[in-house]
PAPAZA-858483 format. One record per residue (C-alpha): x, y, z; residue number from 1; residue in three letters. Coordinates in pm, 1 decimal, decimal comma. Example, Ala and Ser with C-alpha at 12.3 -4.5 7.8 and 13.67 -1.06 7.14 Angstrom:
<atoms>
<atom c1="1230,0" c2="-450,0" c3="780,0" resi="1" resn="ALA"/>
<atom c1="1367,0" c2="-106,0" c3="714,0" resi="2" resn="SER"/>
</atoms>
This chain:
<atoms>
<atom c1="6618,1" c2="-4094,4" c3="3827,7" resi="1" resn="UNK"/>
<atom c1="6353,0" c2="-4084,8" c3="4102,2" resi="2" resn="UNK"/>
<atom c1="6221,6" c2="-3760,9" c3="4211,9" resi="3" resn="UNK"/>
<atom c1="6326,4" c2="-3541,4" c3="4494,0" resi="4" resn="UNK"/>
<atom c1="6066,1" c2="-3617,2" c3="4763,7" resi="5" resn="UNK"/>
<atom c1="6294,4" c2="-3743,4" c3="5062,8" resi="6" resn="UNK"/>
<atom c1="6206,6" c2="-4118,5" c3="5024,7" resi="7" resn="UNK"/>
<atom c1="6433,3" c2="-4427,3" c3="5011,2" resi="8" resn="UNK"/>
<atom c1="6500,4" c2="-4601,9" c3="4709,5" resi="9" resn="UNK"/>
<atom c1="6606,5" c2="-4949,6" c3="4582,5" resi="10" resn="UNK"/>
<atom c1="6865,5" c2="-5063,8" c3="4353,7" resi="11" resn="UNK"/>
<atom c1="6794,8" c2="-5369,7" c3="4169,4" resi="12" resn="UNK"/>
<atom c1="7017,1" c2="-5562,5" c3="4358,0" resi="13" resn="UNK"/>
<atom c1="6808,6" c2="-5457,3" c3="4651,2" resi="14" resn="UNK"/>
<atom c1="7004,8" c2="-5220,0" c3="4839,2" resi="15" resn="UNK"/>
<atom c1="6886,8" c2="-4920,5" c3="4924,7" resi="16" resn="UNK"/>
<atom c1="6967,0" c2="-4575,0" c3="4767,2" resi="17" resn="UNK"/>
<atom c1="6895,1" c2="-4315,1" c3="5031,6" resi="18" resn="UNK"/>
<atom c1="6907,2" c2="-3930,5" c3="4950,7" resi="19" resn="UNK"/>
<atom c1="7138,1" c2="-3748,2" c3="5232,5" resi="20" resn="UNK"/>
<atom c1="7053,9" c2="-3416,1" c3="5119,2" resi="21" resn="UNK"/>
<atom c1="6715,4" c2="-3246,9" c3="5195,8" resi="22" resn="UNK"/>
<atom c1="6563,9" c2="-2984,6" c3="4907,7" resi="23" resn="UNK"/>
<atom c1="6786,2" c2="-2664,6" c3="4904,3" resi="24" resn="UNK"/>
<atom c1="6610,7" c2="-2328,3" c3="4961,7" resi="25" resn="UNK"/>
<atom c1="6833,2" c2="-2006,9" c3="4901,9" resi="26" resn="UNK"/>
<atom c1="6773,6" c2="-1651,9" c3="5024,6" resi="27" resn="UNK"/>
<atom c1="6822,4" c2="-1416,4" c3="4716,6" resi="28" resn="UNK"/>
<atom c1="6759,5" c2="-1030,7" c3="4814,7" resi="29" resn="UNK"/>
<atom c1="6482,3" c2="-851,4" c3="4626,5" resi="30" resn="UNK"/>
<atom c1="6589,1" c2="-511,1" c3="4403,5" resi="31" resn="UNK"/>
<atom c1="6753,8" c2="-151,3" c3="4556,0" resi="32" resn="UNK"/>
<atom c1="6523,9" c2="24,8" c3="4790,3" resi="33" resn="UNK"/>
<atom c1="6406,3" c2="332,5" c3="4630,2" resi="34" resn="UNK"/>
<atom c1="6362,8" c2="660,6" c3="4746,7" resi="35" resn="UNK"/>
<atom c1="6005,3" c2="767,6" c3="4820,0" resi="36" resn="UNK"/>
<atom c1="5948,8" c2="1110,0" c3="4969,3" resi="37" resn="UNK"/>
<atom c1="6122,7" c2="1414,9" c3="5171,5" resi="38" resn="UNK"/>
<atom c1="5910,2" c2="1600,4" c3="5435,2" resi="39" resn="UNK"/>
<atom c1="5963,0" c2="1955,8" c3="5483,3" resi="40" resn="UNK"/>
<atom c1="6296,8" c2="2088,8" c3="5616,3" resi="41" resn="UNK"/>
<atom c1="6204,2" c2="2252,6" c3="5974,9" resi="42" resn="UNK"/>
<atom c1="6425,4" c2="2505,6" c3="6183,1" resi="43" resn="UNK"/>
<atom c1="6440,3" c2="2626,3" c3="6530,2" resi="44" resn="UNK"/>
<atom c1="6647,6" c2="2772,0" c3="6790,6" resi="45" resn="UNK"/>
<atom c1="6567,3" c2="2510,0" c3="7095,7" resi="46" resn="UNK"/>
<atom c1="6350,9" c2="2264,0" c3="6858,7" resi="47" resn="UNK"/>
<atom c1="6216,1" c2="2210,6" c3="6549,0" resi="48" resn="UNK"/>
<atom c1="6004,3" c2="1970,2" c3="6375,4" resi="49" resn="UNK"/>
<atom c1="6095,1" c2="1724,0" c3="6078,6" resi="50" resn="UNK"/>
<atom c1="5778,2" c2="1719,9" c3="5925,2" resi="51" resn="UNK"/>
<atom c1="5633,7" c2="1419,5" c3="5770,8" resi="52" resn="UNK"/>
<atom c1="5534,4" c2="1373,5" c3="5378,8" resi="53" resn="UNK"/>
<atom c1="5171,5" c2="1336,4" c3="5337,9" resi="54" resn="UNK"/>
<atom c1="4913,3" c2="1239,2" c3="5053,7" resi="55" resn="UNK"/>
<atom c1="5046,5" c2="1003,5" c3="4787,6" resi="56" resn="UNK"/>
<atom c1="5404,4" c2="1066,5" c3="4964,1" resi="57" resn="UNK"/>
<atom c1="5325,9" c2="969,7" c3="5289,2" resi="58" resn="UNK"/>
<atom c1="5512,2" c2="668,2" c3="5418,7" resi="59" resn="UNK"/>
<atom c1="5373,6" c2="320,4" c3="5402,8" resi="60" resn="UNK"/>
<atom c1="5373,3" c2="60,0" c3="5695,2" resi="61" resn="UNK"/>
<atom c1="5766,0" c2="-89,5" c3="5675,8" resi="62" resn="UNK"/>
<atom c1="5907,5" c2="195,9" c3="5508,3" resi="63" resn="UNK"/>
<atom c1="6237,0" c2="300,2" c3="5639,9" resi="64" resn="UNK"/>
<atom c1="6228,7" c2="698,4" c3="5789,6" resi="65" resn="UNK"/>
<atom c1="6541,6" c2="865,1" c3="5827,5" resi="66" resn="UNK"/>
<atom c1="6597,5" c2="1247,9" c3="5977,2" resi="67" resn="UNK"/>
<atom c1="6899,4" c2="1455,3" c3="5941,0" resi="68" resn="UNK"/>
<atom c1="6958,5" c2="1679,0" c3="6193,0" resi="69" resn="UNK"/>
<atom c1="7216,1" c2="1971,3" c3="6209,5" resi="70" resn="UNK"/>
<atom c1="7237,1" c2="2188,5" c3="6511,3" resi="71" resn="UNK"/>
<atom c1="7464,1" c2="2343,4" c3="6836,6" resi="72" resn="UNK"/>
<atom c1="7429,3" c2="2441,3" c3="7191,5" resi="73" resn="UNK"/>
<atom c1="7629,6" c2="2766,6" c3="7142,1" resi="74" resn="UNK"/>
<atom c1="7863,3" c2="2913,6" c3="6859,4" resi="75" resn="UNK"/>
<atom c1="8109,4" c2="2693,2" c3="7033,0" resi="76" resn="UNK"/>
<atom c1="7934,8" c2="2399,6" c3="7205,5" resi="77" resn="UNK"/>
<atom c1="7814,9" c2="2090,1" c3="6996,3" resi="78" resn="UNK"/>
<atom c1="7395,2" c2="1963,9" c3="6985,3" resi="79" resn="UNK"/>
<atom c1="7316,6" c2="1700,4" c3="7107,5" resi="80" resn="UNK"/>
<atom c1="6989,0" c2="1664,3" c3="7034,7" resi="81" resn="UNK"/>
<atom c1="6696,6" c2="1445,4" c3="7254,1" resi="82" resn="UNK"/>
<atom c1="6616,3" c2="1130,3" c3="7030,8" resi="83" resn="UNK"/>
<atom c1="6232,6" c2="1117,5" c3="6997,6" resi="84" resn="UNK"/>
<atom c1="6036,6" c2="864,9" c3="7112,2" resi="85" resn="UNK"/>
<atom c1="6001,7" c2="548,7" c3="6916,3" resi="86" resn="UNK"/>
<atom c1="6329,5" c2="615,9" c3="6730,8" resi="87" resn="UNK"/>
<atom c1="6657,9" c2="486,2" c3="6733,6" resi="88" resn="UNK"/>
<atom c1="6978,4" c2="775,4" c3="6708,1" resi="89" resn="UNK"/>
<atom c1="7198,7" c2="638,9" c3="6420,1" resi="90" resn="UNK"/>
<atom c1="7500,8" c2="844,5" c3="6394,9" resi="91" resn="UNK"/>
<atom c1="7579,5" c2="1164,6" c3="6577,4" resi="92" resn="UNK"/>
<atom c1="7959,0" c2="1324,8" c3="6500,6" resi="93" resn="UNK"/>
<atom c1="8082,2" c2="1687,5" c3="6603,7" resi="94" resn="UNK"/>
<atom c1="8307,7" c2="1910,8" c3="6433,6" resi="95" resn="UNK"/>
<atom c1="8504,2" c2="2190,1" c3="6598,3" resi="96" resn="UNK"/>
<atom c1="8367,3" c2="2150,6" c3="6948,9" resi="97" resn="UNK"/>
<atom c1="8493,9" c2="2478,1" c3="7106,7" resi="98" resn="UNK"/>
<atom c1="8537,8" c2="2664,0" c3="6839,5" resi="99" resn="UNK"/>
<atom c1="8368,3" c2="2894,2" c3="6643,6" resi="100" resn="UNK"/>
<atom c1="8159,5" c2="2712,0" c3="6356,3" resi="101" resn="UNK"/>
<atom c1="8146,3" c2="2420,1" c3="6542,0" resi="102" resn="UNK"/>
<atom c1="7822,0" c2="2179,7" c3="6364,6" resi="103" resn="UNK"/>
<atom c1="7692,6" c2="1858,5" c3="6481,3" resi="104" resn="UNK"/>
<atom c1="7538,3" c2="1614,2" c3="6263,9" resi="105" resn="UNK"/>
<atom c1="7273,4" c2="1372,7" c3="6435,0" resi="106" resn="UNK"/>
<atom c1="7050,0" c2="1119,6" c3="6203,5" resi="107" resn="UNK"/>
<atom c1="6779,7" c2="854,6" c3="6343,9" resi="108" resn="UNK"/>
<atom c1="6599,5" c2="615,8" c3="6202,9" resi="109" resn="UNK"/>
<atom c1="6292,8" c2="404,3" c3="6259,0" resi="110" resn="UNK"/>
<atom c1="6053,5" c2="150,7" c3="6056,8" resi="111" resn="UNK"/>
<atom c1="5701,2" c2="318,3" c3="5963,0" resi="112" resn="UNK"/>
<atom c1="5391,1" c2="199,7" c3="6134,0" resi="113" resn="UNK"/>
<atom c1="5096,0" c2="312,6" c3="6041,3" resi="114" resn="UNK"/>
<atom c1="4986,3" c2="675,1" c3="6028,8" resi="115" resn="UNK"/>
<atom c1="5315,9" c2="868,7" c3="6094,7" resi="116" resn="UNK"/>
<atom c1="5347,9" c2="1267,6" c3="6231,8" resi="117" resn="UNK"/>
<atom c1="5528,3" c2="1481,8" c3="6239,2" resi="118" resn="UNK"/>
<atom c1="5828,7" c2="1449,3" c3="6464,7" resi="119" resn="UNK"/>
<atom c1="5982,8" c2="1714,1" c3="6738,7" resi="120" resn="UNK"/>
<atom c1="6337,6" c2="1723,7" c3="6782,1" resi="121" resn="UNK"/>
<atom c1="6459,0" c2="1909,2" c3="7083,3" resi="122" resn="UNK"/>
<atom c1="6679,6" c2="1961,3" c3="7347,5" resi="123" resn="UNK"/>
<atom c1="6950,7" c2="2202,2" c3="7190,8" resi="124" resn="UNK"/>
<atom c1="7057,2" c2="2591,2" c3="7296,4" resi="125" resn="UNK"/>
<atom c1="7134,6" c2="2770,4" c3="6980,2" resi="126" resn="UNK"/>
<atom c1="6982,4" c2="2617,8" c3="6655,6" resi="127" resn="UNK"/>
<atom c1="6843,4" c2="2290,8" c3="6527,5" resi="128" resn="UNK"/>
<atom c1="6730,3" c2="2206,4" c3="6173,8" resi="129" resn="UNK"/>
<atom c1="6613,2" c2="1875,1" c3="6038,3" resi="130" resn="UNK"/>
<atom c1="6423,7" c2="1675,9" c3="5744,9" resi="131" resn="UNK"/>
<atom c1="6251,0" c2="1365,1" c3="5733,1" resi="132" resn="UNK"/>
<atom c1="6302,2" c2="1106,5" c3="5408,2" resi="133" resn="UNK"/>
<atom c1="6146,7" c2="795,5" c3="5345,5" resi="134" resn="UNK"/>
<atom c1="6238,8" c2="529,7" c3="5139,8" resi="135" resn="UNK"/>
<atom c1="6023,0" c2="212,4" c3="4995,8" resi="136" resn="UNK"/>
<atom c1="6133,3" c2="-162,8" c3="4955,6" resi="137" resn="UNK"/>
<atom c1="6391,0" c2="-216,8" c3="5191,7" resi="138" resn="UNK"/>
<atom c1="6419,0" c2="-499,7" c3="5429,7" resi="139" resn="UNK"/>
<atom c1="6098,5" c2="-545,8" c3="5721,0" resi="140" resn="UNK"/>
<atom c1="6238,3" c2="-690,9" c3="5963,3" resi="141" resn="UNK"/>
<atom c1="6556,4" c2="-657,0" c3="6167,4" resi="142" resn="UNK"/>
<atom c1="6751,5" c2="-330,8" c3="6160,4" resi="143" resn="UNK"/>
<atom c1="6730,4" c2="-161,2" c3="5803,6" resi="144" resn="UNK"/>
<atom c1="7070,7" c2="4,3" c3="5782,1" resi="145" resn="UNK"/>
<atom c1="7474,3" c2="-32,0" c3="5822,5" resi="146" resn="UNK"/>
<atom c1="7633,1" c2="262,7" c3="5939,8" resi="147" resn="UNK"/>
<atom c1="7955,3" c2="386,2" c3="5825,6" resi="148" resn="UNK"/>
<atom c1="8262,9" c2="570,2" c3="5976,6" resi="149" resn="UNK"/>
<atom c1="8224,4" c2="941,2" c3="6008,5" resi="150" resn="UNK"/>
<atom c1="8422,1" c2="1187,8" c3="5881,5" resi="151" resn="UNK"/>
<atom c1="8475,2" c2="1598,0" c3="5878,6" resi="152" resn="UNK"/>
<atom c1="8727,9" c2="1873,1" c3="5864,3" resi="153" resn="UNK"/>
<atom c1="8768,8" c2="2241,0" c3="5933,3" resi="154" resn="UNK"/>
<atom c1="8736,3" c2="2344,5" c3="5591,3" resi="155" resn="UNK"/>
<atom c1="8752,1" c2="2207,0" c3="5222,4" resi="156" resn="UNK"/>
<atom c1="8502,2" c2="1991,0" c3="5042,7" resi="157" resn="UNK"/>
<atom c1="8327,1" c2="1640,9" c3="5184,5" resi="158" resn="UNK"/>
<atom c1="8411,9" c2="1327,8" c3="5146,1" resi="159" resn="UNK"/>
<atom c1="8172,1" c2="981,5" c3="5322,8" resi="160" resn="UNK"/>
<atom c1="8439,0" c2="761,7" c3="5414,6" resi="161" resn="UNK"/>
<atom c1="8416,9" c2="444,3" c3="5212,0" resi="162" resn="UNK"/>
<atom c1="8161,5" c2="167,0" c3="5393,7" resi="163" resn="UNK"/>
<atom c1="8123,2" c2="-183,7" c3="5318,4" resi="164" resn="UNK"/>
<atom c1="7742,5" c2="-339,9" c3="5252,8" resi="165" resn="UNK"/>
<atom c1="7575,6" c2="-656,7" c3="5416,2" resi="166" resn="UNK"/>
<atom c1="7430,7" c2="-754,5" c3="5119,1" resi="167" resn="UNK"/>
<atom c1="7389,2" c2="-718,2" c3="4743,8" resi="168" resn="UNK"/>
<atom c1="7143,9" c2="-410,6" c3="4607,9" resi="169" resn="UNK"/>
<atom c1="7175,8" c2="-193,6" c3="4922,1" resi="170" resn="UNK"/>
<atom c1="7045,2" c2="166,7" c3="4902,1" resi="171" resn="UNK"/>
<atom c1="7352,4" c2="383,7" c3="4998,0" resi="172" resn="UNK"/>
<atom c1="7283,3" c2="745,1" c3="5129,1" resi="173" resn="UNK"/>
<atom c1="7554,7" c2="970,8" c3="5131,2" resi="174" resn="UNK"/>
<atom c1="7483,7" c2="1243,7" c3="5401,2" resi="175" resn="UNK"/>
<atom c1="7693,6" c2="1580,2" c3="5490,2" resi="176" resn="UNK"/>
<atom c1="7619,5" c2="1855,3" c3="5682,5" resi="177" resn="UNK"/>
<atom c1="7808,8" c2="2231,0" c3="5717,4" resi="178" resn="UNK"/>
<atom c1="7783,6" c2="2514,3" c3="5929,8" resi="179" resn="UNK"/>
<atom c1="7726,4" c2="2798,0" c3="5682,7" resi="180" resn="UNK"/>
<atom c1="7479,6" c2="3039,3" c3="5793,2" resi="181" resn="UNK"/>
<atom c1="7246,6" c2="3052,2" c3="5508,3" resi="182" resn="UNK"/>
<atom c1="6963,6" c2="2986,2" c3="5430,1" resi="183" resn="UNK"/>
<atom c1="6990,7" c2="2818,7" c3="5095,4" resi="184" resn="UNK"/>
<atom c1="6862,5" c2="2505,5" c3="4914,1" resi="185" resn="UNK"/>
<atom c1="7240,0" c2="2467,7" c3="4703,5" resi="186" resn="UNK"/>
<atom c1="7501,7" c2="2408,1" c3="5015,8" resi="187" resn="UNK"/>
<atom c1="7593,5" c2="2082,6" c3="4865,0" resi="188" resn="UNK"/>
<atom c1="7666,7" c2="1987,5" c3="4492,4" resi="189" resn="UNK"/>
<atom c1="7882,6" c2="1761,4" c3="4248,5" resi="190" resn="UNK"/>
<atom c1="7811,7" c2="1433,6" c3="4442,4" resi="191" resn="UNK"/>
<atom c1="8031,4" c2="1159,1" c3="4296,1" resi="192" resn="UNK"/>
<atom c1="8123,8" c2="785,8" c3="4369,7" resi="193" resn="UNK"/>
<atom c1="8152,2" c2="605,1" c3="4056,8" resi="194" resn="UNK"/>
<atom c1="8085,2" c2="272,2" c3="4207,8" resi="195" resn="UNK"/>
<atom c1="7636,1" c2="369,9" c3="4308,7" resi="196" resn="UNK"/>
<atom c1="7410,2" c2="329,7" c3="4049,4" resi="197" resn="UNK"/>
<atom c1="7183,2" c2="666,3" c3="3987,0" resi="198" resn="UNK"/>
<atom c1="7363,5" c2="900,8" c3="4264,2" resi="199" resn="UNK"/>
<atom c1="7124,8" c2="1176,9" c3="4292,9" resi="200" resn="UNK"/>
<atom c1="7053,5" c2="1468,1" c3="4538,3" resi="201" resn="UNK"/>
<atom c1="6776,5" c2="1434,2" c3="4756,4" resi="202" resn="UNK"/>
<atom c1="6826,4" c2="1691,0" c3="4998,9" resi="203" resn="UNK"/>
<atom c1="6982,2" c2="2016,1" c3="5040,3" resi="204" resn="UNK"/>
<atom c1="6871,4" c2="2283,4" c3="5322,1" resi="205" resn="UNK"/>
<atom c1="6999,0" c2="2517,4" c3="5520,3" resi="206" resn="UNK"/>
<atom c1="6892,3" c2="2764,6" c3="5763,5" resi="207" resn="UNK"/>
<atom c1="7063,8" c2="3147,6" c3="5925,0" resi="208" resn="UNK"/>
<atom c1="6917,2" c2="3075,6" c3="6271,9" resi="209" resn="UNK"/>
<atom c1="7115,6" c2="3105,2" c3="6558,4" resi="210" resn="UNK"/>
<atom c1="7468,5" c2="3014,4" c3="6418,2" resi="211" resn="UNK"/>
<atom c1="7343,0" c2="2846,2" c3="6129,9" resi="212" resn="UNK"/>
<atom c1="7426,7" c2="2540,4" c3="5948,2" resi="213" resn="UNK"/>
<atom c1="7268,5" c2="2298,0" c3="5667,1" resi="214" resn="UNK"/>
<atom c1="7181,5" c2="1931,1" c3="5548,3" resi="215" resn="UNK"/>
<atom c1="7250,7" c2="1758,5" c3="5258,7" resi="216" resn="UNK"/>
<atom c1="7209,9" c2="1393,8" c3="5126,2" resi="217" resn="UNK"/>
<atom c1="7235,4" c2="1220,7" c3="4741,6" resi="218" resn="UNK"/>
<atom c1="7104,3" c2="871,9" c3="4726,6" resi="219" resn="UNK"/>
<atom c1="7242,1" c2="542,3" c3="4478,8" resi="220" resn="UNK"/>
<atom c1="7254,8" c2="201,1" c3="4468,5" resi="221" resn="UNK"/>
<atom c1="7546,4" c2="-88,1" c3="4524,6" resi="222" resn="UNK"/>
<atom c1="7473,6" c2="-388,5" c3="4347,9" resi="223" resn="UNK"/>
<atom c1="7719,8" c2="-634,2" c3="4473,2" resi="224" resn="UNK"/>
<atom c1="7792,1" c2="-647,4" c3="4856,9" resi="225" resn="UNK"/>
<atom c1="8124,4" c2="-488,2" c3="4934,3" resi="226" resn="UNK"/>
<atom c1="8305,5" c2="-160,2" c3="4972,9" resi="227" resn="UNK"/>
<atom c1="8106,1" c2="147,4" c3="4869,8" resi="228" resn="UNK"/>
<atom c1="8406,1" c2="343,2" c3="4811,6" resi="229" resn="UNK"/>
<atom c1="8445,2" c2="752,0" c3="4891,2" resi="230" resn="UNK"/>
<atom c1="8162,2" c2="925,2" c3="4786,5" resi="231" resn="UNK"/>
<atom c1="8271,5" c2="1318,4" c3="4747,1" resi="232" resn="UNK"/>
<atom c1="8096,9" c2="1642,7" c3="4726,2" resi="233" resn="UNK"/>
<atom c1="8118,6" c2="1986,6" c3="4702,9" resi="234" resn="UNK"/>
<atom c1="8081,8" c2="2219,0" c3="4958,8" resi="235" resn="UNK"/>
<atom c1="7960,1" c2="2562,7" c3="4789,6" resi="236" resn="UNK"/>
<atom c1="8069,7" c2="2825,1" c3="5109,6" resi="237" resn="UNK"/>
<atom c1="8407,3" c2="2627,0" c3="5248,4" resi="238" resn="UNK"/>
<atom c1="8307,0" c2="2566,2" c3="5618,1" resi="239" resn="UNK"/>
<atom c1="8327,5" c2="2310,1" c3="5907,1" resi="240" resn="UNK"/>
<atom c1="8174,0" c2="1970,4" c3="5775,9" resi="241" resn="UNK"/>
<atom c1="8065,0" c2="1572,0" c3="5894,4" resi="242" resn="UNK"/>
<atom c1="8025,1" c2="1323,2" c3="5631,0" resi="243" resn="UNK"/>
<atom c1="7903,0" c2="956,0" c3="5684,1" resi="244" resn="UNK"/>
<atom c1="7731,9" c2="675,2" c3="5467,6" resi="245" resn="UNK"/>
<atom c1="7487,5" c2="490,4" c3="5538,2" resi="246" resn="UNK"/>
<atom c1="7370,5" c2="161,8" c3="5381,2" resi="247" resn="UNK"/>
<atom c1="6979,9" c2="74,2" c3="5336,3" resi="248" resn="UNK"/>
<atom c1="6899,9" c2="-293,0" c3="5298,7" resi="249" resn="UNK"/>
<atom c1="6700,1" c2="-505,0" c3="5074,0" resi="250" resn="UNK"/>
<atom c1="6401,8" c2="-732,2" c3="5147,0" resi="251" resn="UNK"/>
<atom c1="6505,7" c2="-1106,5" c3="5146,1" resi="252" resn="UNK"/>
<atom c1="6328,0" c2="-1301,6" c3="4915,5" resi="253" resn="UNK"/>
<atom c1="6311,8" c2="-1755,2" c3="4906,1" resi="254" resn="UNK"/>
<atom c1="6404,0" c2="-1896,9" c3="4623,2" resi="255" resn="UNK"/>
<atom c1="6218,3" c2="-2217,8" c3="4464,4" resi="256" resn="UNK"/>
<atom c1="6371,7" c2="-2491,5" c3="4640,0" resi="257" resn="UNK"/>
<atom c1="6682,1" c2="-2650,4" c3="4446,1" resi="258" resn="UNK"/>
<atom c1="6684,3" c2="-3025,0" c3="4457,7" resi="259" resn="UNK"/>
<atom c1="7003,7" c2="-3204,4" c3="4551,5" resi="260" resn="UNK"/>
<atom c1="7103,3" c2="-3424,8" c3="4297,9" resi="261" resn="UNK"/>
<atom c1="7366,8" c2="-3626,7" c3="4572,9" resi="262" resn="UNK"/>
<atom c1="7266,9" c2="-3959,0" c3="4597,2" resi="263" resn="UNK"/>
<atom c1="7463,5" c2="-4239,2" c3="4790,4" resi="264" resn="UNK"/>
<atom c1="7409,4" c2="-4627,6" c3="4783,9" resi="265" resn="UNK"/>
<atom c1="7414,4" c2="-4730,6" c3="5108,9" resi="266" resn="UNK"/>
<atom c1="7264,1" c2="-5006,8" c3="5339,3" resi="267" resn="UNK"/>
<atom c1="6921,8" c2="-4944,5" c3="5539,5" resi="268" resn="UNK"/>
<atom c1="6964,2" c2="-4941,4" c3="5900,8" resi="269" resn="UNK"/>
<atom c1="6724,8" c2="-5085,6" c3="6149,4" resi="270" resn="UNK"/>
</atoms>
């Protein structure tokens, strides 16, 4: 059998035996993202700063950075916090605007340059608080994430509305937010989705300023594109709650290239 160069080749009765099909190179996706580092949780009543990791934590060029962000305007009157500059806003969903307890959760999301700060997050009324998390491996070029359908209720315990991934070995994040007035590093336990690899907690804050109101993420992989399914958790204090997933890619990686092995006789043209 001749090799797989793209030549033409000759049968013995002269006739040519041209290959149709050009080498084959496939896009395979490289392993789950992992989670690298959490900056410190900040609070504030007008801003507050989502701090970034530094030393052997600190993010590396092409790392993905997400903040979480809870906050209001008033006891009644959703945040809507300013999105800082060179970031994108991801998700932002309000619960109980109007009412008493109301809690708005706001997330954005860049890629890492080089040498990140600390970021300010402003442009609330009552209280703001937000953290910073970084996570290694994912994909480098092109938007990093899918972003789910939110969810949230008055009272009760959370549930991230079931999202489906672009691709194999996505890096899910499963992200809810309350507004108990606390300050308290166990809001949010007993994540559970039985279809992500390693769910674990990765952040849990919350803060008594102004009305109050707390963060909370857990982290796992999906190996096979497709739905994520409902990932539930518990909410320790029953309060007013958003819930959303969001989906962290993979790098793509090339393949060897696959030769074809179709061959057709066929005659040469002029």
């Amino acid at each position: 059998m001749p090799s797989n160069k793209g030549l033409d080749y000759f049968t013995p009765a002269g006739e040519p035996l041209k290959q149709l099909d050009p080498p084959i190179t496939e896009q395979a996706v490289g392993p789950v993202p992992i989670f690298r580092s959490a900056g410190a949780y900040g609070t504030g009543t007008t801003q507050c700063t989502a701090a970034v990791p530094t030393g052997g934590a600190a993010p590396q060029a092409n790392d993905t950075l997400v903040i979480l962000a809870e906050s209001t305007d008033s006891t009644t009157a959703a945040g809507t916090p300013n999105t800082p500059g060179g970031w994108s806003k991801l998700f932002e969903r309000t619960r109980g605007d109007g009412l008493t307890g109301v809690t708005t959760l706001t997330i954005f999301g860049k890629r890492a340059g080089a040498g990140e700060t600390d970021v300010t997050i402003d442009g609330v009324l009552n209280h703001i608080s937000a953290r910073m998390f970084v996570v290694s491996g994912g994909i480098e070029t092109g938007d990093a994430w899918t972003v789910g359908s939110g969810n949230g209720a008055d009272t009760g315990n959370g549930t991230c509305p079931s999202l489906t991934t672009p691709t194999d070995n996505c890096l899910v994040l499963a992200i809810g937010c309350s507004t108990r007035d606390n300050i308290n590093s166990a809001n949010f336990t007993l994540w559970t989705n039985a279809n992500l690899s390693s769910l674990t907690e990765r952040g849990d804050n919350g803060t008594n300023v102004g009305a109050g109101g707390g963060i909370g993420v857990a982290m796992g992989g999906l190996a096979l594109a497709g739905p994520t399914g409902n990932t539930t958790f518990q909410i320790n204090v029953s309060d007013r709650w958003n819930a959303v997933h969001i989906a962290l890619r993979p790098p793509e990686v090339a393949q060897a290239p696959r030769s074809s092995s179709m061959f057709r006789m066929r005659r040469a043209t002029a």
